[in-house]
N, C-alpha and C positions, 0 to 999 in steps of 0.2 A: 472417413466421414467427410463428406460434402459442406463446405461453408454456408450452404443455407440450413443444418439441420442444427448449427451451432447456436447457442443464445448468447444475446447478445449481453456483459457484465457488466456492472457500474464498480469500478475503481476507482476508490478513493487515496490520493496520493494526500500526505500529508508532510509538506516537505516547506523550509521557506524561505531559501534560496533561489531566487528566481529565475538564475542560471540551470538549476535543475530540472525543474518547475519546465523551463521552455527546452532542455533536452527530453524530459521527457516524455513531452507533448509533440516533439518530433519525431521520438522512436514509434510513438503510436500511430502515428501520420504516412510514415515511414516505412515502418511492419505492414499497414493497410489494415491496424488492429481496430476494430469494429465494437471495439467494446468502450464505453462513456467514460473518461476520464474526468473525475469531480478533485478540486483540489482546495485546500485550507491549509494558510500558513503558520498556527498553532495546534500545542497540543488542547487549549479548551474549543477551539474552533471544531476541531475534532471530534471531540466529544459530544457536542454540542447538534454536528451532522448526526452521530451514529445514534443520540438518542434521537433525533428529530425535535430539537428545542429551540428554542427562538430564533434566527433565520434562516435555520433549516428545518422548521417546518414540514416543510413537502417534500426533504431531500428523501432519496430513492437508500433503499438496506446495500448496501456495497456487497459485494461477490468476493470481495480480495480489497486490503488494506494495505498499500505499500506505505511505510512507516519510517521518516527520518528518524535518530536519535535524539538531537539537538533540535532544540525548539526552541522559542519563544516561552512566554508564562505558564508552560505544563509541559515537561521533557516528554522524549516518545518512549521513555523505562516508564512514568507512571502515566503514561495514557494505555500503555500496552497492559499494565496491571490491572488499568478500570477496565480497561476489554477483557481482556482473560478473568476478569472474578465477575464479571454480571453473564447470568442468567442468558440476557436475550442478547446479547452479545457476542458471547465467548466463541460460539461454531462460525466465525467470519473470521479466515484466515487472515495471519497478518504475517508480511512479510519487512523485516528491520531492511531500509537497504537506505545506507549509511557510509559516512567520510571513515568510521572507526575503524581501525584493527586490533584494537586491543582486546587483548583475551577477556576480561574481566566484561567489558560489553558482549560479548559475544555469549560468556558463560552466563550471564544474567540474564540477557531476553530470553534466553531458550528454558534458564531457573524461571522465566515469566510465563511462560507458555508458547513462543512465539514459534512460527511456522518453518521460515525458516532466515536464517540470516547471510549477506547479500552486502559486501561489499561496493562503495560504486566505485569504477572504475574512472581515471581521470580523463583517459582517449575517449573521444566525440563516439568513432567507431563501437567500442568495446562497451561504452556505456550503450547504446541504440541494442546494441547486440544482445546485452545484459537483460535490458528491459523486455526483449522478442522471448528470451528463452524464458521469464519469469512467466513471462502473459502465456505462450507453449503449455507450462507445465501445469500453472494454474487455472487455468481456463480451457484448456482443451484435453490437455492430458488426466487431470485428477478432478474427481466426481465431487462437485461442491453442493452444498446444500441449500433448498433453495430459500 
């Protein structure tokens, strides 16, 4: 498949560590990933894009939700439950990609619905790396809806 037949996705990263935040605005710059990265540093900011409610308004339906754990005023375990149990929501992949290794987070997102879960890694490299193959599989590789 040719890069011009590919659409282009809106990604919404919701992470909000800023250190991350600008890795992973570098992996996308980096990869030559072509897809819209939209970022909000909580989980009600979150929420807030995905229904399109008060300054997000205009914001665009996300293709893929990369999803920290830890958050500010609404963790990513119950913004991941409001996505997964609404209706106009729930078929927007969400992918947990998180400081965690604990089993207990890992067996809960996926008991939440989540996509898949996605360590980050701490090397500069492996994380860039991390984030190419996430965008790979989700965006190019598996047939999202539109």
């Amino acid at each position: 498949m040719t890069e011009s037949f590919v659409d282009v996705v809106d990604v919404l990263l919701v992470e909000d560590d800023p250190g991350d935040v600008l890795m992973t605005r570098e992996a996308f710059e980096h990869h030559k990933i072509r897809n819209k990265l939209h970022v909000v540093a909580d989980g009600v900011e979150a929420l807030q894009f995905l229904r399109r409610e008060g300054p997000h308004a205009e914001a665009p339906r996300p293709g893929l939700v990369l999803l920290d754990l830890n958050l500010p005023r609404k963790d990513g375990r119950e913004v991941l439950s409001e996505i997964k149990s609404d209706d106009s929501l729930r078929s927007i992949p969400v992918v947990v990609l998180t400081t965690s290794e604990a089993e207990e987070d890992i067996l809960r997102s996926y008991d939440l619905h989540a996509n898949a879960y996605v360590t980050k890694p701490v090397d500069f490299d492996r994380f860039i790396d991390v984030i190419r193959q996430i965008d790979d599989f989700f965006v190019t590789v598996v047939k999202l809806p539109r």
